[in-house]
C-alpha positions in Angstrom: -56.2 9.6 -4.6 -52.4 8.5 -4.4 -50.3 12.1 -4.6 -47.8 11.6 -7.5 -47.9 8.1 -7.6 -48.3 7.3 -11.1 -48.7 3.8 -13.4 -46.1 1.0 -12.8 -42.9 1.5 -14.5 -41.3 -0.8 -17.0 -41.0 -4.1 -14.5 -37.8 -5.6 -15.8 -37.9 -9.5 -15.3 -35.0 -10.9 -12.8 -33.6 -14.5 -14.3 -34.2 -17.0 -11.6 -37.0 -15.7 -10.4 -40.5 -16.3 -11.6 -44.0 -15.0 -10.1 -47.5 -17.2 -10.2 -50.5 -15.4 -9.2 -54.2 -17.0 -7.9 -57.3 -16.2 -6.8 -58.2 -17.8 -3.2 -61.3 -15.5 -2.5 -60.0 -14.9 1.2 -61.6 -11.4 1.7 -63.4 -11.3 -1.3 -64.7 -13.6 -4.3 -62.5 -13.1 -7.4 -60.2 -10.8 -6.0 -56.3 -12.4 -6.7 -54.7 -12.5 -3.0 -52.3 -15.4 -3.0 -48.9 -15.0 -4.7 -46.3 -17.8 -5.2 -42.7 -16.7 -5.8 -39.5 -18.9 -6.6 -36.4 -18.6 -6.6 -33.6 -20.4 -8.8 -31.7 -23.6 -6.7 -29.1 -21.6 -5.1 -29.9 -18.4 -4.6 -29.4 -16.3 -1.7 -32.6 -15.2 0.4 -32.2 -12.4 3.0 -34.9 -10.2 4.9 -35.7 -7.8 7.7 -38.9 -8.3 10.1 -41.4 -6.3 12.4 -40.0 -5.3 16.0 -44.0 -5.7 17.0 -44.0 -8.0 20.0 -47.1 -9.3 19.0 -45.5 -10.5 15.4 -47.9 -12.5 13.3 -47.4 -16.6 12.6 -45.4 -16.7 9.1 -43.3 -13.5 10.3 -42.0 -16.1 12.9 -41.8 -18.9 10.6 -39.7 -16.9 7.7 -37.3 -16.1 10.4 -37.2 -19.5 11.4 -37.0 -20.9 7.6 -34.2 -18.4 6.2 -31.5 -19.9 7.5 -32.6 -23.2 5.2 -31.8 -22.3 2.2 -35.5 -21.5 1.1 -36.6 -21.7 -2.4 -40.5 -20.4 -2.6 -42.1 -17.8 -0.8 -46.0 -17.8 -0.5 -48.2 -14.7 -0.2 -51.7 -14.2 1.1 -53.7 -11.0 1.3 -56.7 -10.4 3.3 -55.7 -12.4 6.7 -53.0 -11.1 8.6 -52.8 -14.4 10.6 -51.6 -12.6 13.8 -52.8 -12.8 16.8 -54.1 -15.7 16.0 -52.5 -18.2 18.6 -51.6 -22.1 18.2 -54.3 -22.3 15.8 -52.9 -19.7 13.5 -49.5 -21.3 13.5 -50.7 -24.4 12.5 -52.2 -22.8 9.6 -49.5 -21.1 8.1 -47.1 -24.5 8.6 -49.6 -26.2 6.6 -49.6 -24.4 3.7 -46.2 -24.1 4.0 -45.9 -28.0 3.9 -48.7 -28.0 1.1 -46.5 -25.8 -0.8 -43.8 -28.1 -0.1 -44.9 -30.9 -1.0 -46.1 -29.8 -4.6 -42.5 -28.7 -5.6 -40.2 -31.5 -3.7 -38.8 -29.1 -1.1 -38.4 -29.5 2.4 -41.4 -27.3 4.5 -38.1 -25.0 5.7 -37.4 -23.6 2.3 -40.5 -22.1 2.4 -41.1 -18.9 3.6 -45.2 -17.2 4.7 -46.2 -14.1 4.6 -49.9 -12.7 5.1 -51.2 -9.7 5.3 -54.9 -8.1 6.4 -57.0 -8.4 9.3 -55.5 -9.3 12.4 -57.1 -11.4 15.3 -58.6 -14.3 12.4 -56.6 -17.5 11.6 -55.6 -18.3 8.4 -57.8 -19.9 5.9 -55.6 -22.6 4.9 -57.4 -24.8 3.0 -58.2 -22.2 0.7 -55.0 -21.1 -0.2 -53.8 -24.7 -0.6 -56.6 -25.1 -3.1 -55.5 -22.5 -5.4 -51.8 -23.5 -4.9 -51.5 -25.9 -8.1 -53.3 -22.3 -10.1 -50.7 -20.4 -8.7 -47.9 -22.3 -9.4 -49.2 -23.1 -13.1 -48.4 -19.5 -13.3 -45.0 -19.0 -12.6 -43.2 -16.9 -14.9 -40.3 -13.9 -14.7 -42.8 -11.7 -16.2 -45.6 -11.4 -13.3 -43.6 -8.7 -11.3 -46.8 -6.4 -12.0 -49.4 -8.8 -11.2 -47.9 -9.8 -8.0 -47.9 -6.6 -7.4 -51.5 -5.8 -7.5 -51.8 -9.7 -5.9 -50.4 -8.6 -2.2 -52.4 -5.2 -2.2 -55.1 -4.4 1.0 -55.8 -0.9 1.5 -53.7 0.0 -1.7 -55.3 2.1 -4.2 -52.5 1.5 -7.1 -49.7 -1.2 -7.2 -46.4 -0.3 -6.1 -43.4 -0.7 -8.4 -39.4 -0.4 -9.1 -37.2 -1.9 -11.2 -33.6 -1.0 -13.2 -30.9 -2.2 -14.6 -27.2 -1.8 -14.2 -23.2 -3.1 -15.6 -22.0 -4.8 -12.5 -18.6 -6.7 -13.6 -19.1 -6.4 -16.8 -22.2 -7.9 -17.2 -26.1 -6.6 -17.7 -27.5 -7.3 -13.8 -31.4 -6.2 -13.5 -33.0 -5.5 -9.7 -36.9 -5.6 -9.8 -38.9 -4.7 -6.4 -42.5 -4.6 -5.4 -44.3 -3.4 -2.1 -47.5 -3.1 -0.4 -49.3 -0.9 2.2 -51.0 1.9 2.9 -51.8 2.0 6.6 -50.6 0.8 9.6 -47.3 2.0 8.5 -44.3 3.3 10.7 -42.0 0.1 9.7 -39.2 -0.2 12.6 -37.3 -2.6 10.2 -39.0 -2.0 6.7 -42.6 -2.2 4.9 -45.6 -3.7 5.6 -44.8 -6.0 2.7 -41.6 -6.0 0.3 -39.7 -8.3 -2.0 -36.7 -6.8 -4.2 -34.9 -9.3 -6.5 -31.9 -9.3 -8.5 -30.1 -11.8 -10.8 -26.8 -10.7 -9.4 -24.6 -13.3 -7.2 -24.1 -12.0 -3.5 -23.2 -14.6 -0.6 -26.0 -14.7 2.0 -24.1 -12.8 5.0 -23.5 -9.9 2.5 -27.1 -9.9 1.2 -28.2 -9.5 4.5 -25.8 -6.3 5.4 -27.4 -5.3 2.2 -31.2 -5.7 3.2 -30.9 -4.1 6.5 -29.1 -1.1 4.8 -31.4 -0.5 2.2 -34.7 -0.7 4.8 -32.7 1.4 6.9 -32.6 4.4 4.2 -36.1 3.6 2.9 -38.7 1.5 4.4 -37.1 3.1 8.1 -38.2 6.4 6.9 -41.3 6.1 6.1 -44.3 6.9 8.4 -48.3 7.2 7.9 -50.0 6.8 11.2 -47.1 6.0 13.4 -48.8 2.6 13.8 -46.1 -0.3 14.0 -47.6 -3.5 11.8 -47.0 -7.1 13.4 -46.2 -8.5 9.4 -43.9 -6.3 8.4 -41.4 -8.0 6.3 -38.9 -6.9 3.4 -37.3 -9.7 1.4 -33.8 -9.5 -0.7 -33.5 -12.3 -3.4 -29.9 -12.7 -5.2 -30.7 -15.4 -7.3 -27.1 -15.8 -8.9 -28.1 -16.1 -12.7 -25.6 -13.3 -14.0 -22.5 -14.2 -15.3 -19.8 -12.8 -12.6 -18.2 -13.4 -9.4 -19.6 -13.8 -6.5 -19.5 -10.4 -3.9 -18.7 -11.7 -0.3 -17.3 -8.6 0.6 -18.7 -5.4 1.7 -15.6 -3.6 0.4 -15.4 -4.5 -3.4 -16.6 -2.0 -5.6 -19.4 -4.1 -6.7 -21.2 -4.1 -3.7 -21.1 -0.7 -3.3 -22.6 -0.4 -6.8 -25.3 -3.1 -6.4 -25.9 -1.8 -2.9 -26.8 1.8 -4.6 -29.3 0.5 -6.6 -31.3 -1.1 -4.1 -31.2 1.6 -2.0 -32.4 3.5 -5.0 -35.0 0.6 -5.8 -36.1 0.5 -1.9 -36.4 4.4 -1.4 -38.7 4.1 -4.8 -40.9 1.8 -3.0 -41.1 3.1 0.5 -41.8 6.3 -1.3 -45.1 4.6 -3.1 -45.9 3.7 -0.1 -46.4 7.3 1.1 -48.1 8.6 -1.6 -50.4 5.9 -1.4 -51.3 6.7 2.5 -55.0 6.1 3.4 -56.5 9.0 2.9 -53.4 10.9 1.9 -53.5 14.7 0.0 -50.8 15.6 0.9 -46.9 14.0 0.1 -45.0 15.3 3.0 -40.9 15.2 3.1 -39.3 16.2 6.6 -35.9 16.9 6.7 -34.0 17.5 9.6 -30.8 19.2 9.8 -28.1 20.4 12.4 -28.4 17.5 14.8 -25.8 16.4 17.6 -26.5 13.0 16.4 -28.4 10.9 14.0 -31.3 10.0 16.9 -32.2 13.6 17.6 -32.8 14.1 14.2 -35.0 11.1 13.8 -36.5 11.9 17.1 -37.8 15.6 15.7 -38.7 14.4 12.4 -41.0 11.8 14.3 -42.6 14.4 16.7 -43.3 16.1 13.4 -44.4 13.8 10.9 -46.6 12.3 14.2 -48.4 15.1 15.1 -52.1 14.7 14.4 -52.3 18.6 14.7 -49.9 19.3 12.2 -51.2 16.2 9.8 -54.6 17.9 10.0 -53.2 21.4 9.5 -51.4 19.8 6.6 -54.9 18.5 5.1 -56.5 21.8 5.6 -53.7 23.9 3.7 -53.0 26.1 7.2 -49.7 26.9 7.8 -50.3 26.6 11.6 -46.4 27.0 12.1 -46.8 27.0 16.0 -47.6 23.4 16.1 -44.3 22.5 14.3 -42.5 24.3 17.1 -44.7 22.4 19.9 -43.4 18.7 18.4 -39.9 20.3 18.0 -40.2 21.2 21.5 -41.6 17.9 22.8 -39.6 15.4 20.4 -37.0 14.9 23.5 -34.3 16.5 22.4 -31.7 17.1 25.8 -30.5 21.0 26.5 -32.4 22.1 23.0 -31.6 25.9 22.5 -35.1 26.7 21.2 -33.4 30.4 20.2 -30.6 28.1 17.4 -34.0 26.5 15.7 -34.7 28.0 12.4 -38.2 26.5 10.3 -38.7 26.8 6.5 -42.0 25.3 4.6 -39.9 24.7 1.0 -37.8 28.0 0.6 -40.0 29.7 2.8 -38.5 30.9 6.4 -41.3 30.7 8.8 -39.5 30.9 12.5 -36.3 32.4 12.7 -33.8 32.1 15.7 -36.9 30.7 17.4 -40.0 32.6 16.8 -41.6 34.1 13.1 -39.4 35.3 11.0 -39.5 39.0 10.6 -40.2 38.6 6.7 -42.7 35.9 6.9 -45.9 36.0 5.7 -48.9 34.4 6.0 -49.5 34.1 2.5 -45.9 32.7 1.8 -47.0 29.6 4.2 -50.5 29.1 2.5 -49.0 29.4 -1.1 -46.7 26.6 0.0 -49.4 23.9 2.1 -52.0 24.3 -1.1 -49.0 22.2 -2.8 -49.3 18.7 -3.4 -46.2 17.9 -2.0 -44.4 19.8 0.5 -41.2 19.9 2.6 -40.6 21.0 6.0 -37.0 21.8 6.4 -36.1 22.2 10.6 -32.4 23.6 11.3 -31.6 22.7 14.8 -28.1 24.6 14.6 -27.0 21.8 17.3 -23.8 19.7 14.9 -23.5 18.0 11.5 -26.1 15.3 11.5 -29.4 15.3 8.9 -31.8 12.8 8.7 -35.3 12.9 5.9 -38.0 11.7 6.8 -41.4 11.3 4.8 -44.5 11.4 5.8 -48.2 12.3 4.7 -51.8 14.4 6.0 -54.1 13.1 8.1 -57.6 13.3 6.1 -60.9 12.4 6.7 -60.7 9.5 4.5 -58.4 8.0 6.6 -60.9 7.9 9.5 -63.2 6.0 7.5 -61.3 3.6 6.0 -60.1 2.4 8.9 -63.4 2.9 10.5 -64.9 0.7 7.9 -61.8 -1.7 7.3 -63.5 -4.9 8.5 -67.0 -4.0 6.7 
């Protein structure tokens, strides 16, 4: 069961930016796993992609489309499409020309993504089949159907949305993500797409994108696992009334940038609670680093561990372990005797080693919580970075041991 993550919340619709939804049957009969989004002539598209090597088809495509001023982007769940070779490429370009075709557009102002097994190529003809369904759709209310429409592993739909005074004028941002496993984005989520009616100039949108993943979709971590169709996507569709922000010093980036951090974090967060598997909702927050790398490299080693996930699953405040990934995490000239380890308010190592007060029913109190923080003060400078993180169950072992059955 998802830990905290409750019902959708109020999904404000974004003006210029409208949602179809269709059933293609990819994985399974009936299940809706294409989504068709568009956005208003003119807008300004920007995203953030998987470092994996081994990216999948329409993860190289979007990157190749962006720059093209794109005007639809087309979702499919159940096929990841990676891995998939000359064959799978082909695929995704020709439902990206289908797609074109049926609106007037030029096949580069469309932008693929898919999502689901890896190593099978896409089946195209049946997402072009549904397309005209999809499409017959459209409206600026669907945010919470699309969001169901791109789910895998998910248990629940993942959702943000809010509303701000920017210039003067009513500006609404409206996100939505997916994934559950295979998740330790090195740019963002598995799947994302954030819109907002405000008017931001590309260049700026895309300082604003890699920001927000940065603070959210960066942070995040499940089984360490790296996806090859990771992609987060940052629509400014320009429908409210006020001037354009092509500046990252105006006020009004700083206040629209806010909020999408704020909407991103939201979603990221979802993310976790909805881990495979997951009990346990785990924040890691690192304190005292020489630098902001150190400080992501101990949270990591941490929120990694498959000793200290299954210690978190069990409830056992098996604080030694949390000292081991400190220790290995790669920190250079760490002065073990500086390192000071709290589970929420409760000080378990002092100065190194158990704290004189501690006891072992402080530490159990604290891991039968839901949701937990482990707080690490390296007493090495001024840096912090949080990190969050969940257990490591035995429901995650078999849905992953089951995923393709």
């Amino acid at each position: 069961m998802p830990v905290g993550l409750g019902p959708l919340p109020v999904m404000h619709p974004v003006p210029g930016f409208r949602l179809g939804i269709a059933s293609a049957g990819i994985k399974r009969v009936g299940r809706k796993d294409v989504v068709i989004m568009e956005a208003a002539e003119g807008a300004s598209i920007a995203g953030v992609f998987t470092t994996n090597a081994f990216c999948a088809a329409p993860v190289t495509l979007t990157r190749k489309h962006l720059s093209h001023s794109p005007r639809y982007l087309l979702v499919n769940t159940g096929n990841a499409n990676a891995g998939s070779g000359k064959p799978g490429m082909q695929a995704a370009i020709s439902t990206c020309e289908a797609l074109a075709k049926l609106n007037g557009v030029a096949l580069e102002q469309v932008l693929p993504f898919s999502t689901g097994v890896i190593g099978e190529v896409l089946p195209a003809a049946k997402i072009i089949d549904v397309m005209p369904a999809a499409l017959s759709d459209l409206s600026e209310s669907n945010w919470a159907m699309a969001a169901e429409g791109i789910m895998t592993t998910d248990t629940q739909p993942k959702g943000s949305s809010r509303q701000i005074t920017l210039a003067g004028q009513l500006v609404t941002i409206t996100g939505i993500s997916k994934g559950a496993g295979m998740i330790r984005p090195n740019m963002a989520t598995m799947l994302g797409y954030v819109a907002t009616d405000a008017k931001v100039a590309q260049p700026v949108l895309q300082q604003m994108v890699k920001k927000a993943a940065d603070l959210s979709f960066n942070r995040i971590t499940i089984d360490g696992d790296t996806s090859t169709n990771d992609s987060c996507m940052l629509i400014a569709t320009g429908q409210a009334n006020m001037p354009e922000i092509n500046t990252v010093e105006s006020a009004e980036y700083q206040q629209l940038s806010e909020a999408i951090n704020a909407v991103m974090l939201e979603l990221a967060q979802a993310i976790v609670r909805d881990g495979e598997g997951a009990t346990k909702f785990v924040t890691i927050q690192v304190n005292g680093g020489g630098n902001r790398d150190e400080c992501l490299d101990v949270g990591y080693a941490v929120a990694h561990s498959p000793l200290i996930k299954t210690a978190l699953f069990a409830s056992d405040p098996n604080w030694g372990r949390i000292l081991a990934a400190v220790g290995y995490a790669g920190v250079p000239s760490l002065d073990v005797e500086k390192i000071d380890v709290y589970l929420d308010d409760v000080c378990i190592t002092r100065q190194g080693g158990r704290a004189e007060d501690y006891r072992e029913e402080q530490g159990a109190r604290v891991m039968a919580q839901a949701e937990i923080t482990i707080r690490i003060e390296l007493g090495r400078g001024e840096f912090s970075e949080t990190l969050w993180t969940t257990d490591l169950s035995h429901e995650y072992v078999r849905i992953n041991a089951e995923y393709r059955t």
